[in-house]
N, C-alpha and C positions, 0 to 999 in steps of 0.2 A: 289579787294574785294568790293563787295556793301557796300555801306553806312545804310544801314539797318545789315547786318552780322556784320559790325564792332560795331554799338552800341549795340547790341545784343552780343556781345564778353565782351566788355567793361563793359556792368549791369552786367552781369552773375562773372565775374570778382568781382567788385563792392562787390556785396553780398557775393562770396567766402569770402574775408578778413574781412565783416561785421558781420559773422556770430559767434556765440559763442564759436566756440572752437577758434579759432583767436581772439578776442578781449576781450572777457570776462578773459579769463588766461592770468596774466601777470606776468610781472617778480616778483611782491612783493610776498613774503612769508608770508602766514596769520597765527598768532599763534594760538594755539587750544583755547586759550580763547575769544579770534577776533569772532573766528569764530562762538562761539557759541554765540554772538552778533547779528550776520548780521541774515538779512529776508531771510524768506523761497526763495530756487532758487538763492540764491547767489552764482558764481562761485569763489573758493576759489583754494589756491595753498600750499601745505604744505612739510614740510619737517620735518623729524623726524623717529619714531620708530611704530612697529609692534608687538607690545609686549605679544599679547596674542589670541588666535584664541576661540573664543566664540560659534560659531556654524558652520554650514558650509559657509554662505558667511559674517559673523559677525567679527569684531575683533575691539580688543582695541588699540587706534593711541595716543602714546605719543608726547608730546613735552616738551621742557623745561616750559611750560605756564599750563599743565594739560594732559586732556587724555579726548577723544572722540569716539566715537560711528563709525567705517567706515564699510559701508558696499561694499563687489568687488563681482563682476559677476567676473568666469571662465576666459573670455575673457578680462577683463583688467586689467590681471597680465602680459601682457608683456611677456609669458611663462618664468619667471623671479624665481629663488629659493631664497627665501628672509626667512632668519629668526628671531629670535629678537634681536640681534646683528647688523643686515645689517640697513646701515640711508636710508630712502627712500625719496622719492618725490613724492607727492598722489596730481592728480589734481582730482577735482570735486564738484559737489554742495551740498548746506545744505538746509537738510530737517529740519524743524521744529515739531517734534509731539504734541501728548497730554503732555510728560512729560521730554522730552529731547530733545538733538540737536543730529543729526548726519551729515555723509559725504557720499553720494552715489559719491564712485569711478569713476572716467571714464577711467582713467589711473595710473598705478604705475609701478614705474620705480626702478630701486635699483642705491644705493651710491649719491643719490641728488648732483649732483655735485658742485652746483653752491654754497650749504652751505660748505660743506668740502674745496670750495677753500678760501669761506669767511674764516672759521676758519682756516684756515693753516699759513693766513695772519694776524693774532693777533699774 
């Protein structure tokens, strides 16, 4: 392999793992009140409930901390049936408005795993 193809392997690499959905989500879980904290375009990770569906891509995201604003596109339900029962796991960013915070979804996942094992362990 040329020495040109292989650092061209290695950037392209490089920036796969630099990029935002790799580094930006991490393992910490952000409570809904965190989140409504952080600056616009902050990538957040949450865990908690789905508690109410407000319009067609709108709903209310609880946490033990409060409740927020989530908006999901179609495609980042994970084809997933989640009701307000079910704990989820919601990655994505916050928008900042005129008069509230929200979370544009990028993914949701059901049964958040990694809390239910924390809590199982208490």
């Amino acid at each position: 392999m040329s020495k040109f193809v292989m650092i061209s392997l290695v950037t392209i690499a490089a920036f796969g793992l630099l990029s935002p959905a790799h580094s930006e989500y991490n393992q910490t879980i952000n409570q809904v009140a965190e989140v409504k904290t952080m600056e616009d375009g902050s990538y957040v990770n949450m865990q908690g409930y789905i508690v109410e569906k407000l319009d067609d891509e709108s709903y209310n995201f609880q946490d033990s901390s409060g409740n927020i604003l989530l908006l999901i596109n179609d495609e980042d339900w994970n084809a997933e049936s989640i009701t307000s029962k079910d704990l989820v796991e919601v990655q994505g960013e916050v928008h900042n408005g005129w008069t509230d915070v929200e979370v544009k979804a990028d993914m949701v996942s059901k049964y958040a795993p990694r809390l239910k094992k924390q809590l199982s362990q208490k």
